[in-house]
Structures are given as C-alpha cells and as structure tokens.
N, C-alpha and C positions, 0 to 999 in steps of 0.2 A: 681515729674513728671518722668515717667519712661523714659528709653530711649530705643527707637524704633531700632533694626538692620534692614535694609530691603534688600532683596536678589533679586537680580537683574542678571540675565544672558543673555550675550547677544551676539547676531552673525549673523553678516549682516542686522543689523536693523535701519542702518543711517536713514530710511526713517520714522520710527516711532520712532524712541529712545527720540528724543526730546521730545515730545509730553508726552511720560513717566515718564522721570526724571522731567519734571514738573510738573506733577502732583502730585509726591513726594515731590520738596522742597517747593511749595502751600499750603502741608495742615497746619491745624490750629494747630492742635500739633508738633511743633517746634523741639522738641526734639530726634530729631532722625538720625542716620547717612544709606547711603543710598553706602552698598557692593557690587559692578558693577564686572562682572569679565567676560570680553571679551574672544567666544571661538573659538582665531583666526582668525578674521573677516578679508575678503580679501578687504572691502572697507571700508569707512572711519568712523566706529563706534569708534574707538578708538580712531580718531581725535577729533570727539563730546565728548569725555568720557573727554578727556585732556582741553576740552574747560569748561564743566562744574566744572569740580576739580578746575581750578585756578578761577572759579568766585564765587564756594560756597565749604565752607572746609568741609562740610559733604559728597560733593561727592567722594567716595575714589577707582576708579579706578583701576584693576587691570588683564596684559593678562595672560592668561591663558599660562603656559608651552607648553601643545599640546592639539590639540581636542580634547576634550572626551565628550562633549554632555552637555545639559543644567543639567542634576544630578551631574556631576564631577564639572560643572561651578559651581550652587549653595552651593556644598560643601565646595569648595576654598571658598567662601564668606562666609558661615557661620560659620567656622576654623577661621577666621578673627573680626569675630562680639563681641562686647564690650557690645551690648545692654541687658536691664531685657527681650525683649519681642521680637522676630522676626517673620515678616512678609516677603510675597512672591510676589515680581510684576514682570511681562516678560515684555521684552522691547517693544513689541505692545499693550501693555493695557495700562490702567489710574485708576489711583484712581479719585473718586469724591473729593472735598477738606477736606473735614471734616469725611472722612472715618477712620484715626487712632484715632481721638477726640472719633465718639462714638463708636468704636469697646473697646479700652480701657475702657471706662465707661463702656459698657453692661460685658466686661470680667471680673471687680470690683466683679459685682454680679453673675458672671457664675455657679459659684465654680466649673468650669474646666479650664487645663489650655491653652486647645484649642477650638478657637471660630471660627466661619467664617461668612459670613453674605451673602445677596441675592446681584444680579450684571445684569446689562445691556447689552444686546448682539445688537452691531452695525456691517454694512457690512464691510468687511475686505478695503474697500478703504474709510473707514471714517476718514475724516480730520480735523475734530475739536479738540479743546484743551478743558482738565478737567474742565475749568473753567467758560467754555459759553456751556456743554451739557445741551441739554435739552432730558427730561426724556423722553423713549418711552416706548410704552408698551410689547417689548422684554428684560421678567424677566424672571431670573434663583432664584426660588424662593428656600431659604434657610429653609429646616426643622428645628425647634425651638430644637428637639434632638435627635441625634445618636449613636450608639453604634457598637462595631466591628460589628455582626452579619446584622447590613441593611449597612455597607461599604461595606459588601463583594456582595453585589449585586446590588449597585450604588455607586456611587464614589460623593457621596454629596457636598463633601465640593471643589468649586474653589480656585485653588492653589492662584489665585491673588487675594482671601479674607482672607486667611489661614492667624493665627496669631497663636503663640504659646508662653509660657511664658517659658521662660530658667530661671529662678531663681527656676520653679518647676522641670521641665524634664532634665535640663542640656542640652550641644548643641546633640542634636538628629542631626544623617546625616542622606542623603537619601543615599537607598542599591545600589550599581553599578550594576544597569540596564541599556539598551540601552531606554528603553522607562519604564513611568509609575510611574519613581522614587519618583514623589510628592505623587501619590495614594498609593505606599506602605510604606510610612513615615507614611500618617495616619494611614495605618491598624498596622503598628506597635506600635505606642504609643496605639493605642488602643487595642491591644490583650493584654498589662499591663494593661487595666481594664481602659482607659481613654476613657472617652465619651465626645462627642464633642458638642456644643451649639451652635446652630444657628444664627443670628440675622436678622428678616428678612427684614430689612429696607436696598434697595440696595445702595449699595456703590461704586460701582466698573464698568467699562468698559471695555467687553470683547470685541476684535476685532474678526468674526465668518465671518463661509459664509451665505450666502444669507438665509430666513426665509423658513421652508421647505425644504433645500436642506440637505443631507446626503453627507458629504463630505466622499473624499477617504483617508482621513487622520484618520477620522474615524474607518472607515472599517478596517483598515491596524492593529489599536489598538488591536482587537480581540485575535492575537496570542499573543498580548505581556500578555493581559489579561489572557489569558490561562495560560501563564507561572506561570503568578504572583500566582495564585490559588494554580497553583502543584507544586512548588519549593519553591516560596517563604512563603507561606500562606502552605503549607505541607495539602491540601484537600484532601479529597479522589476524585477520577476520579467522581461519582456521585455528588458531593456536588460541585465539579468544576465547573460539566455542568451546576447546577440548577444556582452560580452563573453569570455561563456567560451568559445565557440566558436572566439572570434579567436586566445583563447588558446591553445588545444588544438592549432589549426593554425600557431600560432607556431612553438608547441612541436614538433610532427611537422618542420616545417623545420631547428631549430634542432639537434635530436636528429642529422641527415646530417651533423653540421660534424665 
C-alpha cells in the first residue's frame, strides 16, 4: 500500500479547514500522512491544525517562517513528505472519500506518473461535509490525455485532483511565483516529456463562485499567465499570445460550470 503525502496550505481558512482535513483522514486509503503548513494566519487556523494533530498522528502541522504564498507553503510541505505518491488539497476544498483508493488504482495502469481526475464545483458558501455531498451536475470534466503542448493553452489538470508519484520524478517543487505555481509544476514535468492521464470519474469538491459568473480572481490571472508563457515557459511573444487566448476562452467556458 503506497503511502500518500498530501499537501495542504493554508491561510485564514478557520472556516472551511475542517471540512478539508476531513475529507482527508475519511478516505478509504488509510495510508497516508496529510503536510499542513500555515502561512501565517491571523486567526485561528492553527489552533484547528493543533486540534487535529493531537487527535490523528497523520496530521503533521506546520507554520510557516514568513508569508510567502500558498507555492512557498506547498513547498515547506513537500521538503517534508515521506510518501511514494503526493497529492494536492487547499484548505476550501474536499476530497470525495474514495478519491485516493481509485486515483491510485487507475495511476496502477496509467503508465504516467501524473494523473488527475474530473471534480465538482459547489457555491463558495457550501457547507456540507465530503461525506453526505451529493453529486450535482457542476463537472470539471477531466481529458483521458495531455501533453505539454494542450497545457500550454488550458491548465487541465485541478491542483486539488493532481497526484504525482515521487518514487518516479523525485520531490519536484513549484517555481517561486506569486501566482500560478501549481500550473507551472505541470508544465514543467511535462516539458521532460511527461504526459499526464486523466481520470474522469469526479472525485473532488471545488469551492467556485456562483454558475456563469467570471470571477475577478480570475481576470487578475491573465498577467500572471502572461508571465508564465515568457519567462518561465521561454515562448516567443506570438506563441504567448495564441496561448493566452486559448486560455482566456478556456476560462470563459469553464466560468458556466
């Protein structure tokens, strides 16, 4: 049975943190430890973090030095990680229970060592637990397979489906970005020629805004997007634009779910 790291960052999320890390120590694959790394939260996340460590040993807790953003958080935590396989959940989402059981199965027979699978988008004030969701029909549906070439102009894979096997790629960090760190961790494993597998049976609970709405958290992505392209992704200014545009209409799609 492999053991699962699961990466967790968290900041100012007293009000949904619970609801998260139970969803985590829920599922049916047991074996797994769950790397929390608070970044600097001015209320009381890190009182819940201290409450779930003394009541289950796989939570392991940990604050951050100074701010630096959920990519520096994630880091700290997976510099930390013991596990064959790590996975990525933010402190507003949920796993469904049996999300690491069959991601691990279908990643058996992937023959890559990064999978992701399809996920649920509920209104950002949803207050149920992983345990009693019932399925709507707000899917983010997961392509079966991708390669660098269609990442650079959708960001396919949800970070909070994202699993990767460190027994093949070793601990891969994300790049010190202010925004985007998870989408350019993919495009990086995949520019070494790693194509990623889908699974599209959803697993996961996004918290989003409302069905139709284009948030301004969105919008704001654009430049970071732009960056990624020409600095980090080294594009030409043409090949930028065509990605970003693909993006932008991803995004206007993906915004209706």
């Amino acid at each position: 049975m492999p053991l699962v790291s699961v990466v967790m960052p968290v900041y100012n999320s007293a009000v949904t943190l619970g609801a998260s890390i139970r969803s985590v120590l829920t599922q049916t694959h047991s074996d797994l430890e769950l790397l929390v790394t608070d970044d600097k939260s001015s209320d009381d996340s890190m009182g819940l973090l201290t409450e779930f460590a003394r009541q289950d040993e796989r939570v392991l807790p940990e604050s951050a030095p100074e701010r630096g953003g959920a990519g520096r958080a994630r880091n700290l935590a997976m510099t930390r990680a013991k596990g064959d396989c790590i996975a990525f959940l933010d402190s507003g989402d949920m796993w469904l229970p049996n999300k690491i059981e069959r991601q691990l199965a279908f990643a058996a027979t992937a023959d890559t060592p990064l999978t992701f699978t399809s996920y649920y988008k509920v209104d950002a004030d949803y207050e149920g637990e992983s345990t009693d969701f019932i399925p709507n029909g707000r899917v983010v549906r997961a392509p079966d397979h991708v390669d660098y070439r269609a990442m650079l102009v959708q960001d396919h894979i949800g970070a909070l489906t994202a699993m990767y096997d460190r027994t093949v790629l070793g601990t891969r960090l994300m790049p010190e970005m202010r925004k985007r760190q998870d989408y350019a961790l993919w495009l990086s494993i995949m520019r070494d020629g790693i194509d990623a597998r889908g699974l599209p049976e959803p697993l996961a609970v996004y918290r989003a805004h409302r069905a139709g709405s284009l948030s301004s958290n969105k919008l704001s992505l654009v430049p970071y997007n732009w960056s990624l392209y020409r600095e980090h992704e080294r594009l030409s200014v043409p090949r930028s634009t065509r990605a970003l545009a693909g993006a932008v209409w991803h995004s206007l799609r993906k915004s209706r779910i």
